[in-house]
Each structure stands twice: as C-alpha cells, then as structure tokens.
N, C-alpha and C positions, 0 to 999 in steps of 0.2 A: 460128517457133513458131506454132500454130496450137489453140485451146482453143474446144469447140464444144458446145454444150450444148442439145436438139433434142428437144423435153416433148409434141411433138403428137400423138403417139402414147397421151399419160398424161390429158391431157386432159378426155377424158371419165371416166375412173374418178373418183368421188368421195371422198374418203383423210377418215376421220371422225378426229380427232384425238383422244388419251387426254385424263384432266385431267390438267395437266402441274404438278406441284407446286414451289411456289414456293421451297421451301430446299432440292429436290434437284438442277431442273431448270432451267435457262435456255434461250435462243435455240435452244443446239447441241442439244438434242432436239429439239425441234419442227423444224429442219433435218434432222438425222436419220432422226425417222419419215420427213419427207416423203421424202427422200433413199430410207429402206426402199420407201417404197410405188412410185416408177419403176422400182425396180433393172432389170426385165422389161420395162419401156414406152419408156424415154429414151435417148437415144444420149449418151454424155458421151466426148468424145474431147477426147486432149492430143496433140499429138504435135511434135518438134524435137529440139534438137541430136543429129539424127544418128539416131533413132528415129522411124519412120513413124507408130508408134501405140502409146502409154504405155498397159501394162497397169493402167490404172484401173478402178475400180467404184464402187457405190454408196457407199463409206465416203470412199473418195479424193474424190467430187466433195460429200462432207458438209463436207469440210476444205477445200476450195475455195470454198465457199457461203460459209461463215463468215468468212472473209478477203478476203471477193471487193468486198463497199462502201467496206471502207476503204480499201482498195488501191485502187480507182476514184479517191475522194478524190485518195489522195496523187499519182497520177499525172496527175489533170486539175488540179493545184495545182504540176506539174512536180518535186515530190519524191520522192526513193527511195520503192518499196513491195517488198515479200517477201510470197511467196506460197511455204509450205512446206507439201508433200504429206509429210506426215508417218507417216502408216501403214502398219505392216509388211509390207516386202515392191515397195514404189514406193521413197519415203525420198528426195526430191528436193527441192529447195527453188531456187525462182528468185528472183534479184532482178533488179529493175526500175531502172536508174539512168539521168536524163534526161542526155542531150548536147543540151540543145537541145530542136528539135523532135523528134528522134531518142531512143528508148531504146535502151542498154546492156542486151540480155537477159542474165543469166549462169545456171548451174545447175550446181549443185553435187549430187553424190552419195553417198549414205550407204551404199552397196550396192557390188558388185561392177560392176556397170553403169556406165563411165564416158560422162557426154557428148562427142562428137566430132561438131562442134566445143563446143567449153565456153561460148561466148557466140556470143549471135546481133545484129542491130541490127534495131528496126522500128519504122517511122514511129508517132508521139504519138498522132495522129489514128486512125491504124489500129487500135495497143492497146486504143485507149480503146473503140473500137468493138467489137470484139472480146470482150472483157469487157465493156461493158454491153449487146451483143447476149445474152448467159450470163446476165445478173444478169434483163434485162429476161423473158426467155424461163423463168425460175424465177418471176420475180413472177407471171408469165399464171399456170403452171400454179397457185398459192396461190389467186388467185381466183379460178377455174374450179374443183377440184377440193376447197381447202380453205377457200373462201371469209371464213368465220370468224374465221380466224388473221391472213388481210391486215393489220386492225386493231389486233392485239394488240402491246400495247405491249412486249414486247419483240424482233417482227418490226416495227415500226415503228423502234425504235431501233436497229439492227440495216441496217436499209434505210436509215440518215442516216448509218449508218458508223463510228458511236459504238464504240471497242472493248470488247473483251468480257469 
C-alpha cells in the first residue's frame, strides 16, 4: 500500500478561508475548503491491494485528512485504526491491525471492485512514516497558504487526534 500526499505545487496559492460558522461547521469544512482549493495543485495518490492507482480526488483525500491524526495515534500506540474512504464511487475502507512490529493491511469493498490481494503486511515504522509524511505535508501547506487556520482551535484539536 502506498498513500502520498505532494502540496508543493499548492503552496504558493494563498486559500483565504470563509467565516466558518460554529453550529453548522466544524474541522471537516475547513478540511474541505482546503481540500477544494488543491484539487488542481496536489498529487493525493492511494494505491494497493492489487490497484496501481485509486481513483481518488479532492473529496477522497477530505475523508482521509479527517481520519488521518487519529489513526496516526492508534498506530504509534500499536492499536487497530480504520481508515474509510467513504465517498461515492471509491467505498473502501482499510484497517490497520498491529502483529507486532508488523501491520495487518486489510480492505474491504463496497463496490464492484474487489481487492486482490484483500490484505497486505507493512512494517510499524514504515506506516507510520508514511502517514505522517501526508499529515505533515498538509500541515506545510495550512501554514504557507492558510496561515490563520494553523491556530484554530479546531484545526488544533483535530491535529492532537481528538475524534470528531
């Protein structure tokens, strides 16, 4: 499996943020705009069991953002995490189960699409890097482009892995 998340193209565009309303909107907007304003700039590639390259976009990698700190947690604390691309048309959902130093990839799917092979194995260390290369490589772009938002407390809570 392999998940790549590549903003330096986004970089320099500055993404001016709406006001984001506090009893309609949470995290996952402010994820989203951000998410809207790369769609053009970013490279977000998935790709495993058996698929070179997951038809993802900007909404698929809005649903990966959002789940992407806690899931870090549970797997540097050596506990199950799940990571489900949920949006029409992908519908895939992985878990994360530690043997060890070793993860149990699986993926399960909700579509016509089955994975071959249905689980993959890969090293603790590698995961983890892997995923906080994505997470860290999304924080650049918040401070570079939406500087403002870095701070906001619920991109702050959100970045400690707090669920949502």
């Amino acid at each position: 499996m392999r998940i790549e998340l590549d903003l330096r193209h986004a970089l320099d565009a500055p993404v001016s943020p709406p006001d984001y309303d506090p009893n309609l909107d949470d995290v996952r907007s402010i994820i989203a705009h951000l998410c809207d304003a790369v769609s053009d700039k970013g490279v977000f590639i998935v790709s495993g069991f058996g698929q070179e390259r997951w038809p993802v976009d900007s909404l698929d990698l809005a649903d990966f953002l959002e789940q992407l700190p806690e899931a870090l947690l549970a797997i540097a604390s050596g506990r199950e995490a799940i990571i489900d691309f949920y949006e029409q048309g992908i519908e895939r959902t992985i878990t994360f189960s530690s043997e060890g130093e070793v993860y149990l990839l699986s993926c399960v799917s909700g579509t016509c699409w089955q994975p071959n092979p249905p689980a993959e194995t890969m090293d603790r260390r590698a995961l983890e890097e892997m995923l906080s290369t994505a997470k860290s490589n999304f924080i650049e772009f918040i401070e570079k482009a939406a500087p403002e938002l870095i701070d906001h407390p619920w991109v702050v809570s959100w970045l400690q892995g707090e669920p949502l």
